[in-house]
C-alpha positions in Angstrom: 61.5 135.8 43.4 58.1 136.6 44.6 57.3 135.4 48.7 53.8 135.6 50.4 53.7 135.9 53.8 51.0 134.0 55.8 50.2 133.6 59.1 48.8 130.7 60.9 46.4 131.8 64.0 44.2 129.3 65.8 44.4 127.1 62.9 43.4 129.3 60.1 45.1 130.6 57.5 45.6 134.0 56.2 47.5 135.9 54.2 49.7 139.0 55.5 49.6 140.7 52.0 48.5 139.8 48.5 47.2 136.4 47.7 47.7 136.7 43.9 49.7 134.6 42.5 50.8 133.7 38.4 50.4 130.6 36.0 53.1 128.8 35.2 55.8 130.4 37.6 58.5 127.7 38.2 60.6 127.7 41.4 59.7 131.4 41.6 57.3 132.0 44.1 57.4 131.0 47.8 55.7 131.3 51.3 56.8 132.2 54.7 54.5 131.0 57.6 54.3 133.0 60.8 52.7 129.9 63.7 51.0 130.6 66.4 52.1 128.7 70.1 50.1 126.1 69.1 52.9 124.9 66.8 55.8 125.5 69.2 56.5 122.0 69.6 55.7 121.0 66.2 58.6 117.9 65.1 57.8 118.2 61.7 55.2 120.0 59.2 54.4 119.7 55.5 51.7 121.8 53.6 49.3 120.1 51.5 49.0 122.6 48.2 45.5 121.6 46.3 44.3 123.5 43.0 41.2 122.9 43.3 40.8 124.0 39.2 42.8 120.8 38.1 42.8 119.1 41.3 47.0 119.0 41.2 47.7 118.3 44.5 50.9 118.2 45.6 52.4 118.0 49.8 55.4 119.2 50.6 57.9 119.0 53.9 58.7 122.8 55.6 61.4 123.6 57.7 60.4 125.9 60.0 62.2 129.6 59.3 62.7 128.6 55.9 60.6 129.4 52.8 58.7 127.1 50.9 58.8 127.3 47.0 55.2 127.1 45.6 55.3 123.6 43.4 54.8 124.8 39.9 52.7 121.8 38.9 50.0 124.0 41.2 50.3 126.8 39.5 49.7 125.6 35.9 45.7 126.4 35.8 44.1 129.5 36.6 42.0 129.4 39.7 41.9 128.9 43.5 44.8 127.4 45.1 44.9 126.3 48.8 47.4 125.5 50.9 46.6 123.2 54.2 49.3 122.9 57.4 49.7 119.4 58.8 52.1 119.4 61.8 53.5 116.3 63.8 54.2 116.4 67.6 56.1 112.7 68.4 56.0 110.0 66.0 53.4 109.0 63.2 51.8 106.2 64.9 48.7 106.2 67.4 50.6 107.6 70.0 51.8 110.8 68.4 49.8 114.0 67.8 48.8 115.3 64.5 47.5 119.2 64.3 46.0 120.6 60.9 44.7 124.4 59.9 41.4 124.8 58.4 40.2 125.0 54.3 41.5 128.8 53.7 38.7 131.2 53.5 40.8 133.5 51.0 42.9 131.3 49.3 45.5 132.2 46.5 43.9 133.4 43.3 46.3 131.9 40.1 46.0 134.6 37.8 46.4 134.0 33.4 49.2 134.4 31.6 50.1 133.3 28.0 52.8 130.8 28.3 54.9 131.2 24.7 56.9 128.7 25.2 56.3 126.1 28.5 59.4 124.0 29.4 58.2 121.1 31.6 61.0 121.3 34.9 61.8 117.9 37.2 58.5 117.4 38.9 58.5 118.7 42.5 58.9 116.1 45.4 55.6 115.4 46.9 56.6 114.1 50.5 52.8 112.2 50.7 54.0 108.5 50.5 57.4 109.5 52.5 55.2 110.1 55.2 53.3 106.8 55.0 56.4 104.6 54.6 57.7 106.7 58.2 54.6 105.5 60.4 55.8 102.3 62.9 55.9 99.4 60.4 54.7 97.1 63.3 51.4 99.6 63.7 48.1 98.2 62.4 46.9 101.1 59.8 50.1 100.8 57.9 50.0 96.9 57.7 46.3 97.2 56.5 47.5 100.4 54.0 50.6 97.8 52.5 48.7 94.8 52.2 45.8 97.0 50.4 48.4 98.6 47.8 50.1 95.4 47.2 46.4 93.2 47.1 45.3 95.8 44.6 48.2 95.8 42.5 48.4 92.2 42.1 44.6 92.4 41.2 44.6 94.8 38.6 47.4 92.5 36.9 45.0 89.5 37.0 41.1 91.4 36.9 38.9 89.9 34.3 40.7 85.9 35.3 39.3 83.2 37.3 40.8 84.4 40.3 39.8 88.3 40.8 36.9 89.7 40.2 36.3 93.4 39.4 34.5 93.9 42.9 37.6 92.0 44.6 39.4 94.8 42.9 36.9 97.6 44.1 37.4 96.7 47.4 41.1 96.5 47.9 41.7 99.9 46.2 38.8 101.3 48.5 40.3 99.6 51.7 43.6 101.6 50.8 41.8 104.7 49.9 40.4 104.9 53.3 43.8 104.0 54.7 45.3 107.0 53.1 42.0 109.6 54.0 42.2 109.0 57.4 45.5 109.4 58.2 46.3 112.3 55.9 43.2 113.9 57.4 41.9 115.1 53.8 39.6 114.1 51.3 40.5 111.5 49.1 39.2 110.7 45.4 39.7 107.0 44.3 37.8 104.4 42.3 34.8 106.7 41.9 34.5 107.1 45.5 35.0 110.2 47.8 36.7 109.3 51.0 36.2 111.3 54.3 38.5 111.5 57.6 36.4 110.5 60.4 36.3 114.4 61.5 34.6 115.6 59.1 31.3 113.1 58.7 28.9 111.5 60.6 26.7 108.6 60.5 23.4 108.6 62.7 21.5 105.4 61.0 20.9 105.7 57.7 22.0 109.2 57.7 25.3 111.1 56.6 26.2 114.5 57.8 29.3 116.1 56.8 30.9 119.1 57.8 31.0 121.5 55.5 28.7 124.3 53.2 27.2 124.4 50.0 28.1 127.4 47.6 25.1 128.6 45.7 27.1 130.4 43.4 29.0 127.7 42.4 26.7 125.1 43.1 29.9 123.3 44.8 29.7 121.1 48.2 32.7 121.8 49.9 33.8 119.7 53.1 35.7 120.2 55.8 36.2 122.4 58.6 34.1 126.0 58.3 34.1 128.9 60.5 
């Protein structure tokens, strides 16, 4: 069983030895996190693994100490995996506090191997909509992110009738994609639409700015947080 150790300073992430990791490991690889003060009074953390090859995104609850297996559905395509810290000081409503590391500068770097034979495991718990369903039922955000989900449900059932239209549609799966980008404090993909928290773009009239960089080499736009 292979562990990287990483190390969480002033929100960014780095890794305390090598970052190279293996397709199609399954329950073999984990992480140990090192926090600085900041996190001392941290409740409750989950880290946010993204592929950014395949897009697999999976988030996952720590306990702090412990170490955290790698979900193997991340590790399935060679590439760049990143890893994002979320922790919760309080409770998941308004009133608590929500603290997040930045996009990794080096993340890991899924290396190829030749899988002869590939047994599909149980999928991994993803702890995403856990954390939805624990915000304060009475708050506003998570009335507004059920009655999205349950408008847009009921209108893909009944798109193309009398009653629901496909813009109707559109708009209730875009009300809860919103819903769901803000309050994970990601970017979120939906419906042919990119969703971005609050912190991370800005409209000044009828111009968008976005935090973020553009990678000539790759010709890739990446948002978010950038030293």
């Amino acid at each position: 069983m292979r562990n990287y150790e990483i190390a969480v300073v002033d929100r960014t992430t780095a890794f305390l030895g090598d970052n190279r990791a293996v397709q199609h490991c399954v329950r073999g690889d984990t992480i140990t996190v090192e926090f600085d003060t900041e996190w001392n009074d941290v409740e409750r953390c989950v880290a946010n693994f993204v592929n950014r090859a395949d897009g697999t995104r999976k988030t996952i609850e720590m306990r702090k100490g412990e170490p955290l297996l790698i979900p193997w559905e991340c590790l399935r395509t060679q590439g760049e995996l990143y890893v994002t810290f979320i922790g919760y000081v309080g409770d998941f409503t308004a009133k608590g506090i929500r603290i997040i590391t930045k996009d990794m500068e080096y993340p890991f770097v899924v290396e190829h191997s030749t899988a002869l034979e590939l047994v599909v495991p149980e999928a991994t718990e993803d702890i995403l909509f856990t954390l939805l369903n624990a915000f304060d039922n009475v708050s506003d955000v998570m009335d507004r992110a059920i009655l999205a989900a349950a408008k847009a449900e009921e209108a893909a059932k009944q798109i193309g009738t009398s009653t629901v239209s496909k813009s109707q549609y559109d708009k209730d799966i875009n009300t809860l994609a919103g819903v769901l980008a803000n309050y994970m404090g990601r970017l979120w993909y939906m419906n042919g639409v990119i969703y971005s928290p609050p912190e991370y773009a800005v409209v000044e009239g009828d111009t968008l700015y976005v935090v973020g960089y553009y990678d000539p080499d790759t010709k890739t736009i990446w948002i978010g947080d950038v030293d």
